[in-house]
Each structure stands twice: as C-alpha cells, then as structure tokens.
C-alpha positions in Angstrom: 1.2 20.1 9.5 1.6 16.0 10.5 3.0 14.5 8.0 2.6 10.6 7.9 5.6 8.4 7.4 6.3 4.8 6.3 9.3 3.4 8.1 10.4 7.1 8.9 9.9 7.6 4.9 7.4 9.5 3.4 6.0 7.3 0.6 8.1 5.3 -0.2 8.5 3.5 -3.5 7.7 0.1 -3.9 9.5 -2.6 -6.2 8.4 -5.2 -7.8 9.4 -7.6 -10.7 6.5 -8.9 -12.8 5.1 -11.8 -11.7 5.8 -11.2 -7.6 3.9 -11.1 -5.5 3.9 -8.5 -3.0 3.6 -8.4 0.2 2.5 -5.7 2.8 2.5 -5.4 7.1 0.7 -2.2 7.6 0.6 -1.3 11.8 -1.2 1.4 12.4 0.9 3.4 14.8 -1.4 6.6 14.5 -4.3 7.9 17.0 -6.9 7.3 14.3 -8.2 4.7 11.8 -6.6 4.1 8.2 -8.1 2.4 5.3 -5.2 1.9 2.3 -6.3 1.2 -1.2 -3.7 -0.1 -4.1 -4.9 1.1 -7.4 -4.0 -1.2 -10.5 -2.7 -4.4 -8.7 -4.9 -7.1 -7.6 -5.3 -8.1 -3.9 -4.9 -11.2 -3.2 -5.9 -11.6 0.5 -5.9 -8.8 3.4 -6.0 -10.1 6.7 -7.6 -9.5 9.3 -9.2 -6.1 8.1 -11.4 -8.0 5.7 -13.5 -8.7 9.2 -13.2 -4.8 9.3 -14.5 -3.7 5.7 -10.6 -2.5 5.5 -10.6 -0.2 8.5 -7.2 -0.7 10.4 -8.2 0.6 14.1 -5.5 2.9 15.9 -2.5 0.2 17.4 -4.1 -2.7 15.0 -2.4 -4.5 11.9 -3.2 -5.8 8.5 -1.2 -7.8 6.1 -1.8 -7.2 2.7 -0.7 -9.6 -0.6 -1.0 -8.1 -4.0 -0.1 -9.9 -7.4 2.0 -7.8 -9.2 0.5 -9.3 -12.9 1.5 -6.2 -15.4 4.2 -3.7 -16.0 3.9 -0.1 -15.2 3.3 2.7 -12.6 0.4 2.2 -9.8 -0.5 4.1 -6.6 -1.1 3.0 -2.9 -3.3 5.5 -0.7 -5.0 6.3 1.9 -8.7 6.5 1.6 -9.4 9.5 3.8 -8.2 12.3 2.1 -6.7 14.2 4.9 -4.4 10.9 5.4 -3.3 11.2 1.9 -2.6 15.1 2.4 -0.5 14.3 5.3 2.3 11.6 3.1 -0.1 8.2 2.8 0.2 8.0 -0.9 2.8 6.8 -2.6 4.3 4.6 -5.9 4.7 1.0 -6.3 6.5 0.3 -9.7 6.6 -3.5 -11.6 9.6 -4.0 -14.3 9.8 -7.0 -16.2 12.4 -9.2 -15.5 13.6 -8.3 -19.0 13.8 -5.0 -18.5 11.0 -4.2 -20.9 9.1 -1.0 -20.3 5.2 -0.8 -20.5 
C-alpha cells in the first residue's frame, strides 16, 4: 500500500495559538492531482489553485492561509478518498494563548 507523507511524516500535527494565522506550501510531489480541504478554520486566500477550483496538478504548488479564530480540534484532508486512505488526513490543533481548553 502507498502511503502519502508530509515532510517524510505521515500527518502531521499542526499548531496553532488562537488568533494566528496559518500558513500552508502544499507541492504536490505525487503522479496525480490533490485537492486538500481544512475542516473548521476559515481560508483566507489559496493561491494559485483558486484558478484551479482547488485541484493542485501533479509537480504544481498552492499556498494556503487559514485564520485560526477558535479553540479546539479540526482536520485537514484530502478530498479523494483514496488520498486520505493512503496518510493525507491529518490534525491541526489551536490553544489559547492562555492555555484555556475549548
């Protein structure tokens, strides 16, 4: 089975403090097309795959910026499912600056 990795990680946590904003360089080094969703934060701006209705061809980037506005757990993913079997689904996790838990 492929399994798809992040930086040589599979899915690897994200970080964030409330309040940051986060950003993401996605290359897509695979032989196929990804599409990544974040589930719970808002997107700021996604550049360039806006032109590409969020497709990132094979060899192509995208930059992602997400506003991390409330506390708690929330998923990035691949939208093809097959992706997501493989390892493209993983945690991103905002703490308040406090340390206060949701």
């Amino acid at each position: 089975m492929k399994v798809i990795t992040i930086n040589h990680e599979k899915a690897p946590i994200i970080n964030a403090q409330k309040g940051d904003t986060i950003s993401v360089n996605v290359i897509n080094n695979l032989e196929e097309q990804l599409a990544l969703r974040w589930e719970g934060l808002r997107l700021i701006k996604s550049t360039p795959c806006d032109k590409t209705k969020g497709l990132i061809l094979a060899g192509k980037a995208c930059a992602y910026r997400l506003v991390a506005d409330q506390v708690g757990k929330f998923s990035y993913q691949s939208e093809f499912k097959m992706q997501r079997d493989e390892g493209l689904d993983g945690l991103i996790v905002v703490s308040s600056p406090d340390n206060e838990h949701p």
